[in-house]
C-alpha positions in Angstrom: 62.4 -65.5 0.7 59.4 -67.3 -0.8 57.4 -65.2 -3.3 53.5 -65.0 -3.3 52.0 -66.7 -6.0 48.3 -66.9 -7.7 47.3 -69.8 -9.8 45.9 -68.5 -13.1 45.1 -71.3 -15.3 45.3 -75.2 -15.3 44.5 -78.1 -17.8 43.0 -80.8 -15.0 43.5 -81.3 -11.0 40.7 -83.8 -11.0 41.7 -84.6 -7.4 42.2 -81.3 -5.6 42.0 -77.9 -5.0 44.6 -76.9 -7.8 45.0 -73.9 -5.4 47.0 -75.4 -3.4 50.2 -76.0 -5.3 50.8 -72.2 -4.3 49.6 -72.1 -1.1 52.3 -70.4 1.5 50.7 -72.7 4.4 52.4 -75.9 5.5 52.1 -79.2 3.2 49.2 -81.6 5.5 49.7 -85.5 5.3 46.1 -86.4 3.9 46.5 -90.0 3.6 44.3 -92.5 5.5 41.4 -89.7 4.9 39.2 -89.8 1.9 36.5 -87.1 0.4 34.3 -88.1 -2.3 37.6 -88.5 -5.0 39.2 -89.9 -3.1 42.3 -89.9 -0.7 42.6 -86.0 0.3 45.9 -85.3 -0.8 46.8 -80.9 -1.1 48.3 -79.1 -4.5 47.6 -80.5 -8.2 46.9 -83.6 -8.9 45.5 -84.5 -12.9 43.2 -87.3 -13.7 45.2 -89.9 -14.3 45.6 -91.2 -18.2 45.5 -87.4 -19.2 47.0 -88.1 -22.6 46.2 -92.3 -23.2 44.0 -92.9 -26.8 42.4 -96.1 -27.7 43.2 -96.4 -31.3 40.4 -98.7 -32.7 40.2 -97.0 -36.3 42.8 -99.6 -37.8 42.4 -102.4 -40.0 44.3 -104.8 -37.8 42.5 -104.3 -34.5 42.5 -101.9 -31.4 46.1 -100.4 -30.5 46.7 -97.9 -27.3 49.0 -94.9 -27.8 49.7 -91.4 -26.1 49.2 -88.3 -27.3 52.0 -85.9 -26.7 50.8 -82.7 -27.2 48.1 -83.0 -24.5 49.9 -82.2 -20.9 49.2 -80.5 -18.0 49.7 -76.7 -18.5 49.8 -74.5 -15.3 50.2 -70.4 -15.7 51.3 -68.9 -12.6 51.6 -64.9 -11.6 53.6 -63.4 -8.8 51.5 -61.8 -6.5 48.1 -61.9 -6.2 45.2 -61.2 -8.1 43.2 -58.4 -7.7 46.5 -56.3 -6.6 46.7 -53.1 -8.7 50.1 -54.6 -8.8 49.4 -57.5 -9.9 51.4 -59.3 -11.4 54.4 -58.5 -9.4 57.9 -58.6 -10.8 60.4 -60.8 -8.9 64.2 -61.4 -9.7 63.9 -65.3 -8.8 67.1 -66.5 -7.2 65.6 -70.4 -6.9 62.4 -72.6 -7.4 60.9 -75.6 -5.5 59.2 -78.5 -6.9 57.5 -81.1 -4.1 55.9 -83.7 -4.2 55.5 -84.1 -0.8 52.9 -87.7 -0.1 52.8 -88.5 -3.9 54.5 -91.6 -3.4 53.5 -93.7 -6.6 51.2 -90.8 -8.2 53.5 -88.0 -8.8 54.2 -85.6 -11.6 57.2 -87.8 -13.1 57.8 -85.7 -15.6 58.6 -81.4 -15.6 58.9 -80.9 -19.0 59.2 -77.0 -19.2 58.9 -74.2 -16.5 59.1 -70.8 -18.8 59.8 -67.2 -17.1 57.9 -64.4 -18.8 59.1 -60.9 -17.5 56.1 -58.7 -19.2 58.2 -55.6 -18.7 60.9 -56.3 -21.2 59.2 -58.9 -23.1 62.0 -61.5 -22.5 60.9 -65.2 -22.1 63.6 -67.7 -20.9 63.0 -71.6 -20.2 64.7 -72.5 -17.1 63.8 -75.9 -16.7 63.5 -78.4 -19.2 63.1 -81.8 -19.2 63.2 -82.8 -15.2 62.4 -85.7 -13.9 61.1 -85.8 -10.2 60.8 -88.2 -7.7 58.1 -89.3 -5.4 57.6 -87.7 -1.9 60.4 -85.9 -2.8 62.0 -81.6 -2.4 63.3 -81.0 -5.5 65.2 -77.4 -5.8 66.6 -75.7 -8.5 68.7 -72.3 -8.4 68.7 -69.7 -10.8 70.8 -66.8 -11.5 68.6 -63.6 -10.6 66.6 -64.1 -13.7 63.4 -61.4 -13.6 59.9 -62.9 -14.3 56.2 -61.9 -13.7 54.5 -65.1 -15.0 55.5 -68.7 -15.6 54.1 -71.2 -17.4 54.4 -75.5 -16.3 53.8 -78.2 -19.1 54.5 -81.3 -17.1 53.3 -85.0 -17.3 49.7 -86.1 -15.5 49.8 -87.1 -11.6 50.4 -85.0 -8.8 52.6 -82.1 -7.5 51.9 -80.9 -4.3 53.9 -77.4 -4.0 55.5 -75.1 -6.2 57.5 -71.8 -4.9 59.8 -69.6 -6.1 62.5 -68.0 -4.1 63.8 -64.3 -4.7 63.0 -60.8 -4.1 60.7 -58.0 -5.6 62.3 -56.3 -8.3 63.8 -52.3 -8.3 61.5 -51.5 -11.4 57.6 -52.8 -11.5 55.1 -52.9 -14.3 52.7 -49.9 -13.9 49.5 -50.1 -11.4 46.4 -51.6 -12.7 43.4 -48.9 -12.6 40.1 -49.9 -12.2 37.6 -48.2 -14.6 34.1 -49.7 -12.5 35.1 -48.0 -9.4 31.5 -46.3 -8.1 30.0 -48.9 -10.8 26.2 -49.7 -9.7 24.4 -52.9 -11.4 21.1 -52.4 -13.2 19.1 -54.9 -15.5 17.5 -56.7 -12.9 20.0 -60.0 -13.4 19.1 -63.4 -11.9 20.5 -63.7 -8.6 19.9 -67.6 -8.0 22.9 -68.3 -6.3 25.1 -65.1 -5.9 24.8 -61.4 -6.3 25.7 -59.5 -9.2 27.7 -56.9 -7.2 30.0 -59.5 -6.1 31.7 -59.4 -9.2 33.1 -56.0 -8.8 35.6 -57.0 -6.4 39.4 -56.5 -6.6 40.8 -59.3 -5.2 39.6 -63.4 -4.7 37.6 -64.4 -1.5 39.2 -67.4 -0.1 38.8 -70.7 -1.4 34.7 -70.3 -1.7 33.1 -70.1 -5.3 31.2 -66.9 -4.3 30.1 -63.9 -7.3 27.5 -64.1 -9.1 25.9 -67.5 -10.5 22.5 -67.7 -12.1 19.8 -70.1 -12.6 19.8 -73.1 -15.0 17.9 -73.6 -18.5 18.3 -70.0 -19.7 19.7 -69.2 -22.8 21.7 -65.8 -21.9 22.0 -63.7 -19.0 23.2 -60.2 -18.8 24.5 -57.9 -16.4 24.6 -54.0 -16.5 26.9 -51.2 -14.9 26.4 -47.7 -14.7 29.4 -45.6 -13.8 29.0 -42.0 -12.4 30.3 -40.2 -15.0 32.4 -41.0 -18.1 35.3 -43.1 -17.6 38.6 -41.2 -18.0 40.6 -43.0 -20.5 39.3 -46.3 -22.9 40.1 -49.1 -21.6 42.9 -51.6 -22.6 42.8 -54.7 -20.8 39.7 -57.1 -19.0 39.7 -59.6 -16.9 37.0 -62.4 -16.3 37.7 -64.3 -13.4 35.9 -68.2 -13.0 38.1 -68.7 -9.6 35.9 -71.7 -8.0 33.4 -72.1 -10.6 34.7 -75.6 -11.9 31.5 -77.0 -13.0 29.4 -73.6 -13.7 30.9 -71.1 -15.4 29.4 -69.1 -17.9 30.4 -71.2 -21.3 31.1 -67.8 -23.5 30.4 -63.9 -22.7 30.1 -60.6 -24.8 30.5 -57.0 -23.5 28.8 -54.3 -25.0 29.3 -50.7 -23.8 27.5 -47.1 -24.6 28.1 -43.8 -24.0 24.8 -41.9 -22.5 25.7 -39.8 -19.4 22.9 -39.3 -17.7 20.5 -41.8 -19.4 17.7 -43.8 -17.4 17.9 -47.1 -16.6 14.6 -47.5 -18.6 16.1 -45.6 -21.4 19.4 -48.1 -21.6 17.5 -51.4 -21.1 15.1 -49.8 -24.1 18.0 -49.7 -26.2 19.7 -53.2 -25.9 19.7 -55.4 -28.5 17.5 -57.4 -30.3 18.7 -61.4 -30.9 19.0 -62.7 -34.2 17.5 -66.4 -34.4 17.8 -68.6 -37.2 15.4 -71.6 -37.0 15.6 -74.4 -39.3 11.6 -76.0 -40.3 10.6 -79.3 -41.1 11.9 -79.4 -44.5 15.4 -78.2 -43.7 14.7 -74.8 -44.7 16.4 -72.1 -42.3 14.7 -68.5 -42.0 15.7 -65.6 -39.8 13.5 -64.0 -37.2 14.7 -60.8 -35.2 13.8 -60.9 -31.5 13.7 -58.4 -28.8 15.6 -59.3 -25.7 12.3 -59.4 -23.4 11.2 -62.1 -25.1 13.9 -63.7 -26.3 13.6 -66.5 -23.3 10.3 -67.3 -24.3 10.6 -67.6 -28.0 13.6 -69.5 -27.4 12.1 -71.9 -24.7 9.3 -72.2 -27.1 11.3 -73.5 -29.7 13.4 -75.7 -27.4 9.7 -77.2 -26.2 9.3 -78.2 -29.9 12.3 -79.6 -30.4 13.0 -77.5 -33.4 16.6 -76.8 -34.5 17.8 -73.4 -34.2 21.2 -71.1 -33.3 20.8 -67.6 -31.8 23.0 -64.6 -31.5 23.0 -60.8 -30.7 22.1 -58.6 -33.3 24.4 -55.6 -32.0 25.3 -54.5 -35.7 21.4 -52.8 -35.9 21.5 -51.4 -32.5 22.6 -47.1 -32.4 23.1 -46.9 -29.0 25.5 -50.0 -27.8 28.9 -51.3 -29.1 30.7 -54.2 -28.9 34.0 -53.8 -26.3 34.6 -57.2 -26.4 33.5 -60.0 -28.6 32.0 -63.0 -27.8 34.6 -65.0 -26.4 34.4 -68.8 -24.5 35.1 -69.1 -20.6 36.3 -72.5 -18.7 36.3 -73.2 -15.5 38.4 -71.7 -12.3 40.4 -69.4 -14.5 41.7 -65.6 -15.0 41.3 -64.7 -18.3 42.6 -61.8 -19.8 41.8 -59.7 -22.7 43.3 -57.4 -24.2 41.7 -54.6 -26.1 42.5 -52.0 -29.0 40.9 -49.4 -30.2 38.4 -49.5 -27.5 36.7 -45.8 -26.5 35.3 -44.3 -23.2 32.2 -45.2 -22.1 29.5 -44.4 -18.9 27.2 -48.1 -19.1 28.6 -51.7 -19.7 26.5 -54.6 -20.5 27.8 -58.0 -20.1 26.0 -61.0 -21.3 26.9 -64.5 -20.4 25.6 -67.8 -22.5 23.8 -69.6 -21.5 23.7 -69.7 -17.7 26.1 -70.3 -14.6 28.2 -67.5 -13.0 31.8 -65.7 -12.4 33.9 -64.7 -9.5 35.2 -61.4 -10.7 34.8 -58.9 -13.5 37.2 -56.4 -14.1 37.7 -53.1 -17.0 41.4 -51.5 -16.3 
């Protein structure tokens, strides 16, 4: 039987919905009907001359190469996200490749599909090298080999299906649990175009770009949670989910957390930290001012309305009540990332800041 699938990551599908290439539903002939990209064709299709360079640094004039370590890369999960499940483990019997209406614009190239099976570690390539055809079915079986993620490096152009063929597997990897259930927002967040709650769901909506997505022309946003009660173990893992945010995402986040049962929301926003704002003067001499975080928007915009050079960041090291869970780290677009954390301790608040502006789909502490 065909597996479920969620799409975790991808390099480009410039032209469609990457979502797609997993999608259980029927493959629909788009040609001869056009959006704003284009001809509507369904899976992933790349921008095309992913990986072409004009070379105009020589001596003896302007060549044109490729550059072969930039392809497409596609990560993959079985199941789907949001499942405490998630990901599933399969023993995968067979795969499909189709490129079903790409006539002259396929993928011509896989050049690896790699198995991951997170429960025993063991990574396998079982493809390597395949070419593919246009318009074309292309299956390949497999001998029962377990797997929880796969990874796709293949050439640029289009691919409009991929499925894998098996069943669920006798031994799973243990349920995800969820350490913002009961979580209730505080902070008083921008809402511009999504609410902050939003991003305490479990699983994807659809194929919208709902969650939460701020205003422009900030310079950070942050968003707090306050748990009932303590959580009952640290946690180990986090997940940031941009699904649908292509062109907004939050370019970088941080997550602080505390421990202060029964503090006041007054009390915790109190306590955040200050900002830390080096600001270069006319004669190229930097100094440092510290900022609170009310008015860090202003002092910043200020500065930005005088055009004067300057880089910002949190000043968490002085602060006694908050502590980093999970350093700054950089998003991009319409993609589950996944942290892993050690070390980490309990905590009752969490305080996520995202830089500068834009939004997420889901936020997750397991």
């Amino acid at each position: 039987m065909a597996l479920p699938l969620t799409l975790v990551s991808y390099t480009d599908s410039a032209f469609t919905n990457a979502h797609d290439l997993v999608s259980p539903d029927p493959v629909e002939d788009g040609r001869g009907t056009f959006s704003h990209v284009g001809v509507r064709m369904q899976g992933l299709e790349s921008q095309r001359h992913l990986n072409f360079r004009v070379d105009d640094r020589k001596e003896e004039g302007t060549f044109f190469t490729r550059d072969r370590k930039i392809v497409n890369r596609v990560e993959i999960v079985v199941g789907k996200v949001g499942d405490a499940t998630t990901p599933n483990r399969a023993i995968v019997t067979g795969l499909e490749l189709d490129t079903a209406f790409f006539t002259r614009n396929n993928v011509s190239t896989i050049y690896k599909i790699t198995f991951i099976d997170e429960l025993t570690s063991a990574c396998s390539v079982v493809v390597s090298g395949m070419k593919l055809k246009g318009d074309t079915s292309h299956h390949v079986d497999l001998d029962n080999v377990p797997v929880t993620r796969i990874i796709i490096t293949m050439a640029e152009g289009g691919l409009t299906r991929f499925k894998l063929f098996g069943t669920a597997a006798p031994e799973q990897l243990p349920a995800k649990e969820s350490l913002l259930v009961g979580a209730t927002v505080f902070g008083n967040p921008d809402a511009s175009y999504g609410l902050p709650s939003m991003v305490l769901r479990e699983s994807r909506e659809g194929r919208v770009m709902a969650g939460w997505e701020t205003c422009r022309h900030s310079f950070r946003q942050r968003l707090g949670f306050a748990l009932p009660q303590e959580t009952s173990r640290a946690p180990t893992k986090i997940e940031i989910d941009t699904y649908m945010h292509c062109l907004n995402p939050f370019k970088a986040v941080t997550i602080l957390t505390c421990n202060q049962p029964g503090a006041s929301v007054d009390a915790l926003e109190a306590s955040v930290p200050a900002w830390k704002v080096v600001v270069k003067d006319a004669g190229g001499v930097e100094h440092t001012e510290i900022v609170a975080d009310s008015n860090i928007e202003a002092y910043l915009g200020d500065l930005d309305d005088k055009d004067a050079e300057f880089r910002y960041t949190l000043d968490v090291a002085n602060s006694s009540t908050w502590k980093v869970l999970l350093p700054t780290k950089s998003l991009t677009r319409d993609t589950l990332h996944e942290f892993s954390l050690i070390g980490a301790e309990k905590f009752t608040h969490l305080m996520l800041y995202g830089y500068p502006d834009g939004g997420i789909h889901r936020f997750g502490v397991y």
